[in-house]
N, C-alpha and C positions, 0 to 999 in steps of 0.2 A: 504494500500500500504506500502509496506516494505521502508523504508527512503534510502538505497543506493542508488536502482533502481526506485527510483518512475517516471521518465520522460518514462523509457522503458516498465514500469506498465502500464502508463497513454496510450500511444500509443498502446498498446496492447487493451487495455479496448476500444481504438476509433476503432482499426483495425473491433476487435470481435464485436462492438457493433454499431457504428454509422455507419461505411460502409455500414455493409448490410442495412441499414433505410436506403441508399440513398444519403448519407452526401461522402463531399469529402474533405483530411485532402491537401490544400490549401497554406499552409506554415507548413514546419517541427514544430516541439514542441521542443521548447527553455526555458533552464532554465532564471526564471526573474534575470536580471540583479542584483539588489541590494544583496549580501549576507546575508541578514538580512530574506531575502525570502525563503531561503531554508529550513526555520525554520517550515515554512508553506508548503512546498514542491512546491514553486512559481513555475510554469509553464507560458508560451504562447505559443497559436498557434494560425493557422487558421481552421474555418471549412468556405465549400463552398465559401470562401472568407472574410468571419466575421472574426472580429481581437474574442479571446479569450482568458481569464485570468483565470487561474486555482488554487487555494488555495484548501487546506488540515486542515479541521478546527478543533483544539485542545480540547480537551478534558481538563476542568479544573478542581482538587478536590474540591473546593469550589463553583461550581455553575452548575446550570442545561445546558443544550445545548454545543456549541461549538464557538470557537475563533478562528477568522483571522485576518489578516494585509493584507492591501491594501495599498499602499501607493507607491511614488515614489519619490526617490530624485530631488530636483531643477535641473537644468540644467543649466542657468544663472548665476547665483550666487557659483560660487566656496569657499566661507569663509562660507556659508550658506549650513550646510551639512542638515539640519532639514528635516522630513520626510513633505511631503504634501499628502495631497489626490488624486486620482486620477479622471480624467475630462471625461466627456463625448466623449473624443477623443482618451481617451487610448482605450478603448474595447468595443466591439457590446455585451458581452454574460461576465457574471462571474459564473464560477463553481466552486466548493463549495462542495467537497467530505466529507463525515462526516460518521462515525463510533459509533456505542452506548459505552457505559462506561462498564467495567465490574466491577460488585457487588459483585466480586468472598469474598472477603475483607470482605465485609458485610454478610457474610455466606451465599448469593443467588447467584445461577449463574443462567443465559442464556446464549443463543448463542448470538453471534457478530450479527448485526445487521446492515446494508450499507445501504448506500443512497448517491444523489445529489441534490444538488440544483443548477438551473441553472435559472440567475436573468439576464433577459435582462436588457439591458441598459437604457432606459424611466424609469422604476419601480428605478431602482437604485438612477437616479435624483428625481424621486416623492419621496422617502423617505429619502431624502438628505445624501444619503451611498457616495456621486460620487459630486465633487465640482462643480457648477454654479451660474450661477446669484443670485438663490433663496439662496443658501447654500454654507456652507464654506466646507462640506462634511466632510468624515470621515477617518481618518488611518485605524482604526481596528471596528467591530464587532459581536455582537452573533450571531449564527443559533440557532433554535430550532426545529429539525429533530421529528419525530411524539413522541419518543419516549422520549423527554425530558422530559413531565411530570412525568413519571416511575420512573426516578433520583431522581425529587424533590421530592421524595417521602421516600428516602431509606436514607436519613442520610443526605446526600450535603444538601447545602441552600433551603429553600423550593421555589417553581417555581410561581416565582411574578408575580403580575397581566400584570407590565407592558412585563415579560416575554412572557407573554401570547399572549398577544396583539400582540406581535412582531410577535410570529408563527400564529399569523393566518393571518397573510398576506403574510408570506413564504411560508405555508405550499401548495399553490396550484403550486407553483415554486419548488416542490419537486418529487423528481424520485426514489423509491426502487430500488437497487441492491441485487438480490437474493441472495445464499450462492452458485450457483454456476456463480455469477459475470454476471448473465444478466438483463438486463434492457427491461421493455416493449416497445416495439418501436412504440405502437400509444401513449404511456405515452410522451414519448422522440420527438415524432413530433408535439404535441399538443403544448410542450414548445416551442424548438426551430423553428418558423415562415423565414427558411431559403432554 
């Protein structure tokens, strides 16, 4: 997604892709509030009435997969600008668009490579990404889209066990976007349980 338009990118991708599955877009798609989000191209909406939080996950030189921020400023506390995590009451769904790296640099190219991940809420808590009783939760971090071991391969850091471990419990919370921007819609309904 291009960074000027990415909200009118994002709705277009619901229009063409989640409508026909069935899905009904419930509350317009709002940039998240904190400025620091747009870094990540922080979105909200709704689908079918699920709250939904949308992040764009960064591509780092130094490491395999991709990087987001989650987080939400206090409320209560005005001297207290610090970021927190966010609880199982901000959002039903977190999506998670992510991009492959290009190797152009490293004298190999392929094509662009898309995907989503889309982590319900339960899973978020179980792996303490989302603040509760169990866990103090997390601000920001990694995806690892199929293709990040490819990365750790080509020069960047090489792709750690615990890397690993991490996608393999993302990896079934993960969606292909072809190269002409469509997604399977029995892929897409297996996830979302809406």
């Amino acid at each position: 997604m291009g960074n000027k338009n990415y909200r009118h990118e994002l709705e277009f991708l619901l229009i063409k892709e989640f409508v026909p599955s069935g899905y009904q877009i419930t509350q317009k798609v709002t940039l998240d509030p904190p400025p620091e989000s747009a870094k990540y191209e922080g979105l909200n909406f709704h689908l079918n009435g699920r709250s939904i939080v949308y992040r764009k996950g960064k591509v780092t030189s130094d490491r395999p997969g991709a990087f987001l921020a989650v987080w939400q400023r206090p409320s209560e506390d005005l001297n207290n600008n610090k970021p927190i995590p966010l609880t199982s009451d901000d959002l039903d769904y977190l999506f998670i668009q992510v991009e492959s790296h290009s190797n152009i640099s490293e004298g190999l190219e392929h094509s662009t490579k898309y995907g989503m991940f889309i982590f319900p809420v339960s899973l978020l808590v179980e792996k303490g990404i989302l603040a509760s009783v169990k866990s103090k939760g997390k601000t920001g971090f990694r995806v690892f889209p199929p293709w990040s071991e490819d990365r750790g391969g080509v020069g960047t850091k090489v792709f750690s066990e615990s890397g690993k471990k991490t996608q393999r419990w993302q990896i079934p919370f993960f969606v292909d976007i072809d190269e002409n921007g469509l997604i399977n819609p029995c892929e897409l309904k297996k996830l979302l349980q809406i």
